[in-house]
N, C-alpha and C positions, 0 to 999 in steps of 0.2 A: 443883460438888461440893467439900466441905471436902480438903483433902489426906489430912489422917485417913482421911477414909471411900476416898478414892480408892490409897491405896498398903495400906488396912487394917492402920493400925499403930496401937495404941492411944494410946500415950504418947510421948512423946518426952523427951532430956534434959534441954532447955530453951527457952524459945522461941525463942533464935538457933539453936538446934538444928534447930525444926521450920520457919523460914524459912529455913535453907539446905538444907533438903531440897525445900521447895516449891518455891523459887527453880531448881533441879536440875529438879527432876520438871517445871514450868512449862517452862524452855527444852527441855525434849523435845517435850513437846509443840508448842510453837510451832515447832520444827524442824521435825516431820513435817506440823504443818498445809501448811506452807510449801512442802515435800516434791513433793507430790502439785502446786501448781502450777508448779514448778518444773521437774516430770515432761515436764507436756505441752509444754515448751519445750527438752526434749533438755538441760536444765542440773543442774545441782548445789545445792548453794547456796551451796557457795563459790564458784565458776564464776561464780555470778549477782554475788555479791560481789564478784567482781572486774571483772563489766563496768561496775557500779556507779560502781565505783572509778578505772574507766578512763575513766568516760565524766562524772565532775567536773573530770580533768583536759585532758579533749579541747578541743582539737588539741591538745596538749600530748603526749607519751610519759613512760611510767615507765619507772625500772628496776624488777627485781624486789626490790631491800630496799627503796624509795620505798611500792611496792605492800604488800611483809608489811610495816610497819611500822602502817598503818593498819588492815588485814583484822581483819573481828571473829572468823576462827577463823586463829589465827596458827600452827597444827600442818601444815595440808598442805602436801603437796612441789609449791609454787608452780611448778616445772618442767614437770611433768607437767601441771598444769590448766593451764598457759598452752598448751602444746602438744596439749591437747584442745581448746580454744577457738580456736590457729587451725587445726586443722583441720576446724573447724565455720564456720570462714570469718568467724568474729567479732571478731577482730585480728587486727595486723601486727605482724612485729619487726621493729625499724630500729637499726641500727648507731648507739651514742652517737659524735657527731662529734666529744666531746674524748678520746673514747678507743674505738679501731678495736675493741679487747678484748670490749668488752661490747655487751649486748645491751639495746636498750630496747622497752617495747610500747604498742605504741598502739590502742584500740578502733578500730574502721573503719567504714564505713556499714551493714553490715550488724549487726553487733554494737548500733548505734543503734536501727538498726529493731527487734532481736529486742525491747531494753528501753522503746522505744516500743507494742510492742505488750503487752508485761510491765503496765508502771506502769497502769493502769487495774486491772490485775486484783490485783497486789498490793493499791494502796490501799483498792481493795474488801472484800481480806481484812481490811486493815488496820481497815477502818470496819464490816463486820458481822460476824465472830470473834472481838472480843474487847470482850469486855462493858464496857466503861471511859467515864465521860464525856470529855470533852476535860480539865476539870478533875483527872480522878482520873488518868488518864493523867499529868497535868503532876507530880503528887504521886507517884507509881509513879517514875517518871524521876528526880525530885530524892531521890527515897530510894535507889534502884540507886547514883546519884552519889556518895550519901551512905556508901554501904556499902562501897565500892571505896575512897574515901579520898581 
């Protein structure tokens, strides 16, 4: 469905006008698609982003500015979702050895398995929700690139 018809706005100011509103109204909904699989895995989706995130540097450890530096939602208090996730036994913290002070974290095996059991059903999402060929996909992506600058 057009955006027009979907938010029922007749006009807009201009067409960067009505692509940064689609672009808005799009990431919502792709958030709540997302949502709901994310549900049945007791995660977030920043949470899921951070195992993500943790489990490109595995064996490896972050610290937490390593971690938000990268995160695609860079607002939440990385504190608290790290300490949701281990208490869901999906990380470890470990002490950085060049400095006793801080805290680093590292995905663990279970955290593995949750996103080995994940990856299927994402990509899944990924391949029947969103109506794109691989081509149009590649052109969606070089135009977001393009619009960020």
């Amino acid at each position: 469905m057009k955006i027009d018809e979907e938010i029922q706005q007749g006009s807009f100011h201009s067409n960067r006008h009505k692509a940064v509103i689609n672009i808005m109204f799009t990431n919502g909904w792709i958030n709540h698609q997302f949502k709901e699989v994310f549900k049945n895995f007791s995660l977030t989706n920043q949470q899921y982003n951070v195992l993500r995130i943790l489990r490109g540097a595995y064996p490896k450890s972050l610290n937490p500015g390593e971690i938000k530096k990268v995160m695609l939602d860079k607002n939440p208090d990385l504190t608290r979702l790290c300490d949701r996730l281990y208490k869901l036994g999906s990380i470890e913290r470990c002490i950085d050895s060049n400095n006793k002070r801080k805290m680093n974290i590292r995905i663990n095996e279970d955290g593995l398995k949750i996103l080995e059991l994940m990856d299927p059903v994402v990509n899944g999402m990924n391949e029947s929700k969103f109506n794109l060929t691989n081509e149009e996909a590649q052109q969606l992506s070089d135009l977001l690139d393009k619009l960020r600058g």
